[in-house]
C-alpha positions in Angstrom: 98.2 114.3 125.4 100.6 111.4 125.4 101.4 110.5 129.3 105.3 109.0 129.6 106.1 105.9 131.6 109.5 104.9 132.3 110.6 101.1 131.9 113.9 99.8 132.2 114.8 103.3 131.2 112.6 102.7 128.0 110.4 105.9 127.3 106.6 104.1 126.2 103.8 106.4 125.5 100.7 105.5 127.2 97.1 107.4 126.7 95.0 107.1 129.4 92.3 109.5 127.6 92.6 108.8 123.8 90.1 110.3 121.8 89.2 111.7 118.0 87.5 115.4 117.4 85.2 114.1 115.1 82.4 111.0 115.2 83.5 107.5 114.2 81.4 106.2 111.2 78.4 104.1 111.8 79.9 101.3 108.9 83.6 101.1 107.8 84.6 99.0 105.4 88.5 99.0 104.3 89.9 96.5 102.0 93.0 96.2 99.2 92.0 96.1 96.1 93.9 95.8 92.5 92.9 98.8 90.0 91.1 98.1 86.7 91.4 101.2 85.7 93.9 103.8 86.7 92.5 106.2 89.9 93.0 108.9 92.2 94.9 108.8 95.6 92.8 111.1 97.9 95.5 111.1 100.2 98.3 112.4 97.6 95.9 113.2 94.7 98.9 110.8 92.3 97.7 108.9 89.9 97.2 104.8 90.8 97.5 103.4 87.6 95.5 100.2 86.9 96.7 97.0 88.0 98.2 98.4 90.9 97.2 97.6 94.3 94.7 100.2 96.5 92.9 100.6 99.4 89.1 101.3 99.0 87.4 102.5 102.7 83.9 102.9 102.3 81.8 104.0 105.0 78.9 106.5 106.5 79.7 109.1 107.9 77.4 112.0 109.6 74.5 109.7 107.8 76.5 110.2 104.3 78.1 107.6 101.9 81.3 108.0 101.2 84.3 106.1 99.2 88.1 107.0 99.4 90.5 105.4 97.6 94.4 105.2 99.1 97.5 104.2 96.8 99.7 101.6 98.8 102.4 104.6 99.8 99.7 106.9 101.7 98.0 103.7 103.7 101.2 102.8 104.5 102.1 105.8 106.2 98.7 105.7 107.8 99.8 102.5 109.0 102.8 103.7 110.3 101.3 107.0 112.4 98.7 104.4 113.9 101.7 102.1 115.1 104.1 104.5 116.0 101.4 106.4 117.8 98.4 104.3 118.8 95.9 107.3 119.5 96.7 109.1 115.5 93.4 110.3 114.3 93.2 111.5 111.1 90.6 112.6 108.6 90.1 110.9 104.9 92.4 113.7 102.4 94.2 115.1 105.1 96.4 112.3 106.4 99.5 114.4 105.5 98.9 116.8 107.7 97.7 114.9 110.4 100.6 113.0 110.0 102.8 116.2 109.7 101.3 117.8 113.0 101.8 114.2 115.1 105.4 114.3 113.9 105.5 118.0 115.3 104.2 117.2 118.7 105.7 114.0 119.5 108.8 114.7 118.3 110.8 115.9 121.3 109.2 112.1 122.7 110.8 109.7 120.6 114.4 108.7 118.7 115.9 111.0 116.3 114.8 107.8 113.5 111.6 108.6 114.0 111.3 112.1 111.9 113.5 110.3 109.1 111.1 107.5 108.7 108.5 109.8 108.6 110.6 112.0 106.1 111.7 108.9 103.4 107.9 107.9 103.7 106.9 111.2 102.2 109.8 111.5 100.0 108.8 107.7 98.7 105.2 109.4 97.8 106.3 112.7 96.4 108.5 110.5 94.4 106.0 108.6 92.9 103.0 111.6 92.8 105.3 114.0 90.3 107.5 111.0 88.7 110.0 112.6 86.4 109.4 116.0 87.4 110.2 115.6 91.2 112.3 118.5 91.9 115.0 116.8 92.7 115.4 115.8 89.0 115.9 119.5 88.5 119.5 119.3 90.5 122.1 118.8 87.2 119.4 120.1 84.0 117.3 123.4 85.4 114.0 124.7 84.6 113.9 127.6 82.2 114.9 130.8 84.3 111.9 133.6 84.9 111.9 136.3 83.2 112.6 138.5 86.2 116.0 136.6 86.7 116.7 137.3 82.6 116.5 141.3 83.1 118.3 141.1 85.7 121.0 140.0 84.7 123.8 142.1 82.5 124.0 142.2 78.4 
């Protein structure tokens, strides 16, 4: 749990006793990489067409191999929860919920910005994950109605 010290009447988070749930791997190797050939976010499960930039972590875990592979909105959200809070841990395919609960537990800690960046970050992904059918694109041409809401309604 975050500790608060007060400078200049400047709220910084400091942690004294900062530590993960889980093992940290015994290799780790991250680097960005251009697609050849068009992939899957394991963050987001969207699409990462080819010639578009990634991140590939590889590492060993618990003594097994493993190999995710980021699109460029997702690692830099992990970026962002690692600056904004430098003891984030997270797990490889559930960064948006460790995110999501960070956001929920420092939130009463830092500006009002803070849950809006967090907010247009995810937005930016959603965005990009269901393309033209974001639901927002649903606002001015609706999807077909259910058939519940068609008997329901008079002759």
């Amino acid at each position: 749990m975050p500790q608060l010290a007060a400078l200049e009447g400047i709220a910084l988070m400091s942690y004294d006793a900062c530590s993960c749930d889980y093992d940290a791997p015994s290799f780790h190797s991250s680097r960005m990489v251009k697609a050849r050939k068009p992939h899957k976010c394991y963050e987001c499960r969207g699409i990462i067409p080819s010639g578009e930039a990634y991140e590939r972590i590889a590492g060993v875990w618990d003594g097994e191999f493993s190999m995710f592979k980021t699109c460029v909105r997702c690692s830099e959200l992990r970026q962002w929860a690692r600056i904004s809070v430098p003891c984030f841990c997270w797990i490889y395919g559930d960064l948006h919920e460790n995110v999501r609960d960070m956001v929920t537990e420092v939130r009463s800690d830092v500006p009002a910005g803070f849950v809006f960046e967090w907010g247009r970050r995810m937005i930016r992904i959603e965005r990009h994950r269901y393309g033209e059918h974001w639901p927002r694109k649903f606002k001015n041409n609706r999807p077909p109605r259910s058939a519940m809401e068609i008997s329901t309604d008079g002759p």
